[in-house]
VOKEBA-558598 format. One record per residue (C-alpha): x, z, y; residue number from 1. Coordinates in Angstrom, 1 decimal, decimal comma. Each point is the difference from the previous one (the first is absolute). Layout:
+--------+--------+--------+-----+
|     px |     pz |     py | seq |
+--------+--------+--------+-----+
|      X |      Z |      Y | NUM |
...
+--------+--------+--------+-----+
END
This chain:
+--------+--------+--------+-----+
|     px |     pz |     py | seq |
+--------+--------+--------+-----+
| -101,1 |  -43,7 |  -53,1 |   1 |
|    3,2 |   -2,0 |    0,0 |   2 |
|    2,6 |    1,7 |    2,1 |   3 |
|    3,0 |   -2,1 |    1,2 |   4 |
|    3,5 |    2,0 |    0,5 |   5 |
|   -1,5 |    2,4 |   -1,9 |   6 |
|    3,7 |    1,1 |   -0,5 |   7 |
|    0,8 |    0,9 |    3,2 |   8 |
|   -0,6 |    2,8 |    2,4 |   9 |
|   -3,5 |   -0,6 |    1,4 |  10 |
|   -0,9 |   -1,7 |   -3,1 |  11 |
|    0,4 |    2,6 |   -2,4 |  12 |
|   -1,9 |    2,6 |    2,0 |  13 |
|   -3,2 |   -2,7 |   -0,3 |  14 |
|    0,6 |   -0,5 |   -3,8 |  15 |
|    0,5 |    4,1 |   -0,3 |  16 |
|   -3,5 |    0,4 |    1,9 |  17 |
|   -1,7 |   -2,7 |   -1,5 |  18 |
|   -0,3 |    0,8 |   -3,4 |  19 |
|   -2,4 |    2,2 |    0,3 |  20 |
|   -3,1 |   -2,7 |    0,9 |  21 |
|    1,9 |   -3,5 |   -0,9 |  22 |
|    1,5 |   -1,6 |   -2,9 |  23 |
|    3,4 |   -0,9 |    1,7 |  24 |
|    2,5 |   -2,9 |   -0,1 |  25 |
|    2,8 |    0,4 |    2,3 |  26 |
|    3,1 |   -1,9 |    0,3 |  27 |
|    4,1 |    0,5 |    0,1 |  28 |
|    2,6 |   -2,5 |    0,4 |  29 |
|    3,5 |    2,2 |   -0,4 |  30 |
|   -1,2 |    3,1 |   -1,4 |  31 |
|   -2,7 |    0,9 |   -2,5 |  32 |
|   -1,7 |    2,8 |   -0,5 |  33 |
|   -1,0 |    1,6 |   -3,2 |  34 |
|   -3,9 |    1,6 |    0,5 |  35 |
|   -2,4 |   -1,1 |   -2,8 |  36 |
|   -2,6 |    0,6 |    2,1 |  37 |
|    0,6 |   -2,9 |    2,1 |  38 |
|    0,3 |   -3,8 |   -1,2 |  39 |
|    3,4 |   -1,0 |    1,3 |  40 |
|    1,1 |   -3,9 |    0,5 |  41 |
|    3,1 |   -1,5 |    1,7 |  42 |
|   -0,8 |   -2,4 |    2,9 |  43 |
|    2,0 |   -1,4 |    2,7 |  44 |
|   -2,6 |   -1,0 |    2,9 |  45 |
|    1,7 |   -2,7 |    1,0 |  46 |
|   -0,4 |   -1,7 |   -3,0 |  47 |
|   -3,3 |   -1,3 |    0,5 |  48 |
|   -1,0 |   -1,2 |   -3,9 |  49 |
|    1,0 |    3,0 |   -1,3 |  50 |
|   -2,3 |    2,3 |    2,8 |  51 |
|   -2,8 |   -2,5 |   -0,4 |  52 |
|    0,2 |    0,2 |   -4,1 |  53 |
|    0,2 |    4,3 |    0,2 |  54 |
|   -3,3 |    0,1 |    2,6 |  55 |
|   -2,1 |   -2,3 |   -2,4 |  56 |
|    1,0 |    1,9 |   -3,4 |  57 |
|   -0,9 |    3,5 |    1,8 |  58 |
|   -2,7 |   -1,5 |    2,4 |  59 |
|    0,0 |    3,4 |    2,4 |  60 |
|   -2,8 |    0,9 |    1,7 |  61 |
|    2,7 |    1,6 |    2,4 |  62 |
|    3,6 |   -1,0 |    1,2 |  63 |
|    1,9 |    2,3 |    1,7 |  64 |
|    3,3 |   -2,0 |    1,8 |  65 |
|    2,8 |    2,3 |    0,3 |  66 |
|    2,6 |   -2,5 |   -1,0 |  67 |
|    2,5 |   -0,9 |    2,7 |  68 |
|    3,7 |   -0,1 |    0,9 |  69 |
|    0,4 |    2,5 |    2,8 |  70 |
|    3,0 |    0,5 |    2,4 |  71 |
|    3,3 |    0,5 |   -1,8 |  72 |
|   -0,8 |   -1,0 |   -3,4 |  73 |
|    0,9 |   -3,5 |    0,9 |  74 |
|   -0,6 |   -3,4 |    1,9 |  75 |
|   -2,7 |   -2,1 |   -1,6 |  76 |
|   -2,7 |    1,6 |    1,8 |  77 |
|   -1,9 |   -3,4 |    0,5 |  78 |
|    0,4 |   -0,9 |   -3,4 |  79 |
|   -1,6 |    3,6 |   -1,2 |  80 |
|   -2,2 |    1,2 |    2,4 |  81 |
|   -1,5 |   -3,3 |    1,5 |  82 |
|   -0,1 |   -2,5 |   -2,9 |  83 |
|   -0,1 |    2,8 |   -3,0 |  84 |
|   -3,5 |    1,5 |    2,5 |  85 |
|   -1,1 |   -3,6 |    0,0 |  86 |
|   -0,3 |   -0,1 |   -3,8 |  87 |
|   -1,2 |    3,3 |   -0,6 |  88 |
|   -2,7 |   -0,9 |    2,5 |  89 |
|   -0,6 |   -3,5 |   -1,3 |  90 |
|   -0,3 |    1,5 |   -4,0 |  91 |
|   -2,4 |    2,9 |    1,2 |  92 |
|   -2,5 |   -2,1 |    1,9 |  93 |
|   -0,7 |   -2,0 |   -3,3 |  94 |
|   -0,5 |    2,9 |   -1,6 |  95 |
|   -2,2 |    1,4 |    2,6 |  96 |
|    1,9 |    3,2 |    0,0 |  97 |
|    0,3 |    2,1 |    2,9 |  98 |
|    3,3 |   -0,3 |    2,0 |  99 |
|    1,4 |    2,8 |    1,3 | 100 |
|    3,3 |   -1,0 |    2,0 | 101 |
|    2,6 |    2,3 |    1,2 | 102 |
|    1,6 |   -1,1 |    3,5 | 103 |
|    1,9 |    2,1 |    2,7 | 104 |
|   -0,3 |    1,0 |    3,7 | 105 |
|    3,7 |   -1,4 |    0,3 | 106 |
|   -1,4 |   -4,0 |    0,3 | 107 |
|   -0,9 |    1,0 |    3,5 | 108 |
|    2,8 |   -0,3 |    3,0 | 109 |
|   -0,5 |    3,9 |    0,9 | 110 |
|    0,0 |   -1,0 |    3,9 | 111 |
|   -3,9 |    1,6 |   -0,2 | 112 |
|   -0,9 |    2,7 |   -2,7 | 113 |
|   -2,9 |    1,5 |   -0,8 | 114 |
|   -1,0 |   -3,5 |   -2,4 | 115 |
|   -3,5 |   -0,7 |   -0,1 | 116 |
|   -0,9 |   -2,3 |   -2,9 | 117 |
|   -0,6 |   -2,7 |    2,3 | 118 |
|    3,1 |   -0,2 |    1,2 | 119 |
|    2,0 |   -3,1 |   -1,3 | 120 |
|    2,8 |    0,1 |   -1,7 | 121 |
|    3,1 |   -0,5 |    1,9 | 122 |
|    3,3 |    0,7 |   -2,1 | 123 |
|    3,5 |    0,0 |    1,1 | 124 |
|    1,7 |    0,7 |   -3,2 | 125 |
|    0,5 |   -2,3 |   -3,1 | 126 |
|   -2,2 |    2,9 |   -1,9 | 127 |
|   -2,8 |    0,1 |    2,6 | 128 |
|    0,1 |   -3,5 |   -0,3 | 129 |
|   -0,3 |    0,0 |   -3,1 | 130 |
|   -2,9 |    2,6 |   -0,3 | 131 |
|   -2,4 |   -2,2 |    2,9 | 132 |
|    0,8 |   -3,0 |   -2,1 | 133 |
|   -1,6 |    1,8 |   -3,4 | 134 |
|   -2,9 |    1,6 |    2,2 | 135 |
|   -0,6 |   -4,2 |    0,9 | 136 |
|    0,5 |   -0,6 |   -3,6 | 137 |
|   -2,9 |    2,6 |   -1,2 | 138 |
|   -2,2 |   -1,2 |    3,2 | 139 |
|    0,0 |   -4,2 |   -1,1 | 140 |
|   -0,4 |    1,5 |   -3,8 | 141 |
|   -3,8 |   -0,6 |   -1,4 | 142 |
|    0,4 |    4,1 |   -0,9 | 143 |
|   -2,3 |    2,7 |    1,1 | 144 |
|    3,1 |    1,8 |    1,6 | 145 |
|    1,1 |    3,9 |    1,9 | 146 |
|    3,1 |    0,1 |    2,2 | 147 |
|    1,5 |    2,7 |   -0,1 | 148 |
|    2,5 |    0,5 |    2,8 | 149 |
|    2,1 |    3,5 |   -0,5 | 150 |
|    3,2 |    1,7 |    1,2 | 151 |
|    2,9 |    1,5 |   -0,9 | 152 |
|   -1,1 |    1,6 |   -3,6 | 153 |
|    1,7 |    3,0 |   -1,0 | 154 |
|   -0,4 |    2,5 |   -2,8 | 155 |
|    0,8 |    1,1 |   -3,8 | 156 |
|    0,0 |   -3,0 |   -2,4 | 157 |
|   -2,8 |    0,2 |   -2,5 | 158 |
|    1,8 |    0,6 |   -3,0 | 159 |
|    0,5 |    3,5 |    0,9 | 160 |
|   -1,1 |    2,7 |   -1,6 | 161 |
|   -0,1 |    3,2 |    2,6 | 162 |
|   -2,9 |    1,4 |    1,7 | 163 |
|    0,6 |   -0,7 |    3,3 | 164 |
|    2,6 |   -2,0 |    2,1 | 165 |
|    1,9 |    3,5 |    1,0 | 166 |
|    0,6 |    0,3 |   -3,8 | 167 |
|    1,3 |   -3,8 |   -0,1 | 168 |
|    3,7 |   -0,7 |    0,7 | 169 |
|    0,8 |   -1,8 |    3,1 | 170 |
|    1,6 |   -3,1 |   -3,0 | 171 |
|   -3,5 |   -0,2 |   -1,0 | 172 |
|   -1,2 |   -1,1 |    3,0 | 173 |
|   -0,5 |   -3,5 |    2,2 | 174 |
|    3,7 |   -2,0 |    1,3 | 175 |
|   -0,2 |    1,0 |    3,4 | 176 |
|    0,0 |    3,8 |   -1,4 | 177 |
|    2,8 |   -0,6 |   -2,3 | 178 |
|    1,9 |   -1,7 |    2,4 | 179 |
|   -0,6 |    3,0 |    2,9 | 180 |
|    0,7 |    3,0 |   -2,5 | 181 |
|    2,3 |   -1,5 |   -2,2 | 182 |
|    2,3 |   -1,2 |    3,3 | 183 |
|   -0,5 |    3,7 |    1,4 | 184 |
|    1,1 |    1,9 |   -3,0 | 185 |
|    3,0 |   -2,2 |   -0,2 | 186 |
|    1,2 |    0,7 |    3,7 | 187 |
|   -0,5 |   -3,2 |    1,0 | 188 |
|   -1,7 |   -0,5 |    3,5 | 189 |
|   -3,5 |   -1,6 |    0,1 | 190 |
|   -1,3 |   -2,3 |    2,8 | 191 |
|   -3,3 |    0,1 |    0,5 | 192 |
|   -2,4 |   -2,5 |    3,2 | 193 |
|   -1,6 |    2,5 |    2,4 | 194 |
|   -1,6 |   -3,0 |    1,4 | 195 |
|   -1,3 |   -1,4 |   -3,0 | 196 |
|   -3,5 |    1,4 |   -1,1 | 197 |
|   -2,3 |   -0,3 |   -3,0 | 198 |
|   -3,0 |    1,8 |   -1,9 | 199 |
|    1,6 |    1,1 |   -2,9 | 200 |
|   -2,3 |   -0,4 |   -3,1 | 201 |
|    0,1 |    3,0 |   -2,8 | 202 |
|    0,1 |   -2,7 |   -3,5 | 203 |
|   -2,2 |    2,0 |   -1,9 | 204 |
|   -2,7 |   -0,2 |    2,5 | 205 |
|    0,6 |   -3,9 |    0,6 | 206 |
|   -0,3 |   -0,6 |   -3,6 | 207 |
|   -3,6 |    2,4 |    0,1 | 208 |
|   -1,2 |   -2,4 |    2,8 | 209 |
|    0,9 |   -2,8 |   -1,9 | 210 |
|   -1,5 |    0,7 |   -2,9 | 211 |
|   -3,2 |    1,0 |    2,1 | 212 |
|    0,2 |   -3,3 |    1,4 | 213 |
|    0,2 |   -2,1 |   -3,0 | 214 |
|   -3,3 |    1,7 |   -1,0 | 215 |
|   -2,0 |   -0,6 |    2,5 | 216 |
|   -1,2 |   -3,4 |    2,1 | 217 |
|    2,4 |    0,2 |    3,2 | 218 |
|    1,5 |   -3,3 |    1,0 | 219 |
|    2,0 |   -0,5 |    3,3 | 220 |
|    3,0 |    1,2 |    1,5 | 221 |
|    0,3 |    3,8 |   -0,4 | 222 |
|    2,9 |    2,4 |    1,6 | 223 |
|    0,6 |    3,1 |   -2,6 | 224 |
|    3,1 |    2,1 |    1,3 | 225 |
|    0,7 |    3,8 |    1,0 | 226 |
|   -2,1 |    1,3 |    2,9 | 227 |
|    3,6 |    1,6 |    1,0 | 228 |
|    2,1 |   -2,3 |    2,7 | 229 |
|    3,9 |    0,9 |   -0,2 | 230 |
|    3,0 |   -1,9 |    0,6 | 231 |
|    2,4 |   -0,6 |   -2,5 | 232 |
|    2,9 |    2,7 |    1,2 | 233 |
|   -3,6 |    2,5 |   -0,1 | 234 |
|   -0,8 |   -0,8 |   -3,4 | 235 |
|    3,5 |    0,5 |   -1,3 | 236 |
|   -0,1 |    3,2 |    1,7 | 237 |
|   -2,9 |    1,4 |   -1,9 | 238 |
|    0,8 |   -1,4 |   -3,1 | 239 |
|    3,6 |    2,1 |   -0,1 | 240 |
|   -1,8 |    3,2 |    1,1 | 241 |
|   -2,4 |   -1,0 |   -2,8 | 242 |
|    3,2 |    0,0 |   -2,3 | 243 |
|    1,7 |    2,7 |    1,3 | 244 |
|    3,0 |   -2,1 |    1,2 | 245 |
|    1,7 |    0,9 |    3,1 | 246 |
|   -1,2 |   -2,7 |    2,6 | 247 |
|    3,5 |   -0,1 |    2,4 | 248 |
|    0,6 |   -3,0 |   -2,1 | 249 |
|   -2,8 |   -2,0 |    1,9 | 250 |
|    1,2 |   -2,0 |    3,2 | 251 |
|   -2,4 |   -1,4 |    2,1 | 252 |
|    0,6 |   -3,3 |    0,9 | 253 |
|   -1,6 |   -3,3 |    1,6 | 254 |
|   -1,9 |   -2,8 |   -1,9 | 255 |
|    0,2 |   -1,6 |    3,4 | 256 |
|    3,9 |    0,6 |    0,5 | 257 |
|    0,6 |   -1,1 |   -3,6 | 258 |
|    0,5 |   -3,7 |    0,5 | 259 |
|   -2,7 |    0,0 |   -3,1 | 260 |
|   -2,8 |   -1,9 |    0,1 | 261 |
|   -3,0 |    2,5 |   -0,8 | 262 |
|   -3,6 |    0,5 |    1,1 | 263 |
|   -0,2 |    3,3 |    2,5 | 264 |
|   -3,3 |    1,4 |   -0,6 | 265 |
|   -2,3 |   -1,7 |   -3,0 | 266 |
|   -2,4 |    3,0 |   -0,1 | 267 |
|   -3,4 |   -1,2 |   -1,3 | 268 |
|   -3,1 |    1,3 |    0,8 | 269 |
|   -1,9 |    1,0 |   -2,6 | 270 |
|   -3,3 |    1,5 |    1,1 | 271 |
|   -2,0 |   -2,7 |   -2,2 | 272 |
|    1,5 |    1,2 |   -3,3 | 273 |
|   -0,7 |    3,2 |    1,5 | 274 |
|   -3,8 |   -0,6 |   -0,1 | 275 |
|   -0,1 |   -2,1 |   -2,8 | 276 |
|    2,1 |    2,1 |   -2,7 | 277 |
|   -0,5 |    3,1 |   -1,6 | 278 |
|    3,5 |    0,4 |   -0,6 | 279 |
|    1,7 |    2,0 |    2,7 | 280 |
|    3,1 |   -1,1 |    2,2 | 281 |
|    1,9 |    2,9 |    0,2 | 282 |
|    2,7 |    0,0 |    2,0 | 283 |
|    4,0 |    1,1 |   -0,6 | 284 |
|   -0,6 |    3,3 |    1,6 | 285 |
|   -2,8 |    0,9 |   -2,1 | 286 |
|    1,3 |   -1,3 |   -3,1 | 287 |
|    2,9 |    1,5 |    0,0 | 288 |
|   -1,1 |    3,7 |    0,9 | 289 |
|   -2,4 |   -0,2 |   -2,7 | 290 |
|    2,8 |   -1,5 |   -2,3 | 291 |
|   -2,5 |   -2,8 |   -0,9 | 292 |
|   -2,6 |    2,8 |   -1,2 | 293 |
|   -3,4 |   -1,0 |    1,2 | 294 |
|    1,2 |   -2,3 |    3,4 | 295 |
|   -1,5 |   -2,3 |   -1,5 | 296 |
|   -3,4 |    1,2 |   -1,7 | 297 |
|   -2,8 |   -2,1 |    0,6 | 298 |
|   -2,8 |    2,3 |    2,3 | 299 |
+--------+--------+--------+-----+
END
């Protein structure tokens, strides 16, 4: 299995699971990681010798795509997400490995909700755009290909080492977390969309259907996100109880009154994975209560 962005959040929960059933390659561009039991390479996806070189000397029988640049860690979304997909896609179709691409509920305009996989992409951000333009990439690739849109991904990062997420510090976890508790704690007041809404996706069960996906046949379009719909001001609430912070901090506010330029409601329907996956969907509420502890436990 070749893992791209195997360094980053998503990416090191697959390369944490998968080495218990794959040899694994993943890839880092800023920051390496020491783990002998994974075969680490740097890569930069846009460069497209350099991806095409790395898929030919591991020749995968899997690719998992996490690689992207995501909103705030920069501009070049185009150059990452769209071209750098195009060349992942390109490089595993002449391998005949299977592509498993990770895409977002956030390329839609939000003026519907409840996304079926039918439902075209209509973005009305530079990162949406970005996102539809690497799910056209992966489509017009010759590569047996799954994509998988998700949501808001929250969670513990996989280097980790407690038990459960109530035994993980709140700096452990995903940006959006770090950003809610670590703005609380401080005293500073936290703004959060009551009329934004999402399916918020526990990591460590993405990266299980992931990795269930790259082992089996599927192809197509596939929605994977929390069965759980909350807005974002709703999430932030439960994620300082979660923490024990004091949530006076949180002010509602309006995505529509923001002058902002933001999708509404992007939540995807996912009763397809629901069928097709053994990997439960929990969702926040459940997670949470059970501090990660069997929400997620295949039946």
């Amino acid at each position: 299995m070749l893992i791209t962005g195997g360094s980053g959040f998503l990416g090191g929960w697959i390369a944490r699971l998968a080495r218990g059933g794959w040899r694994v390659t993943a890839t880092y561009l800023t920051n390496p990681i020491e783990d002998p039991a994974i075969d680490w390479r740097r890569l930069n996806v846009e460069d497209e010798a350099a991806v095409s070189a790395l898929v030919e000397d591991v020749r995968p029988a899997a690719v998992i795509h996490t690689a992207a640049l995501n909103p705030g860690q920069g501009s070049a979304f185009d150059a990452v997400n769209a071209v750098g997909t195009r060349n992942v896609a390109r490089a595993a179709g002449r391998v005949d490995a299977h592509l498993i691409h990770v895409s977002t509920d956030v390329l839609f305009d939000g003026e519907k909700g409840d996304y079926v996989e039918e439902d075209r992409p209509s973005p009305i951000t530079p990162y949406g755009r970005s996102k539809a333009l690497a799910e056209k990439a992966v489509r017009s690739s010759d590569v047996q290909a799954v994509i998988v849109r998700t949501s808001l991904i929250y969670g513990a990062a996989a280097r980790t080492k407690q038990a459960s997420l109530r035994d993980t510090p709140w700096q452990d976890w995903d940006r959006q977390t770090r950003w809610v508790i670590g703005d609380l704690k401080a005293g500073k007041p936290v703004h959060l969309f009551k009329d934004e809404y999402r399916c918020p996706m526990w990591v460590e069960r993405l990266a299980v259907a992931l990795l269930e996906l790259a082992g089996s046949r599927y192809t197509g379009t596939l929605h994977v996100a929390g069965a759980q719909v909350l807005s974002r001001y709703q999430f932030g609430l439960r994620l300082a109880r979660f923490h024990s912070v004091d949530t006076d901090g949180i002010v509602p506010a309006l995505s529509r009154q923001s002058g902002l330029t933001r999708p509404l409601d992007c939540t995807l329907d996912c009763s397809r994975a629901r069928q097709l996956l053994r990997t439960p969907l929990p969702g926040v509420d459940q997670v949470l209560r059970l501090g990660g502890a069997e929400a997620g436990t295949p039946s």
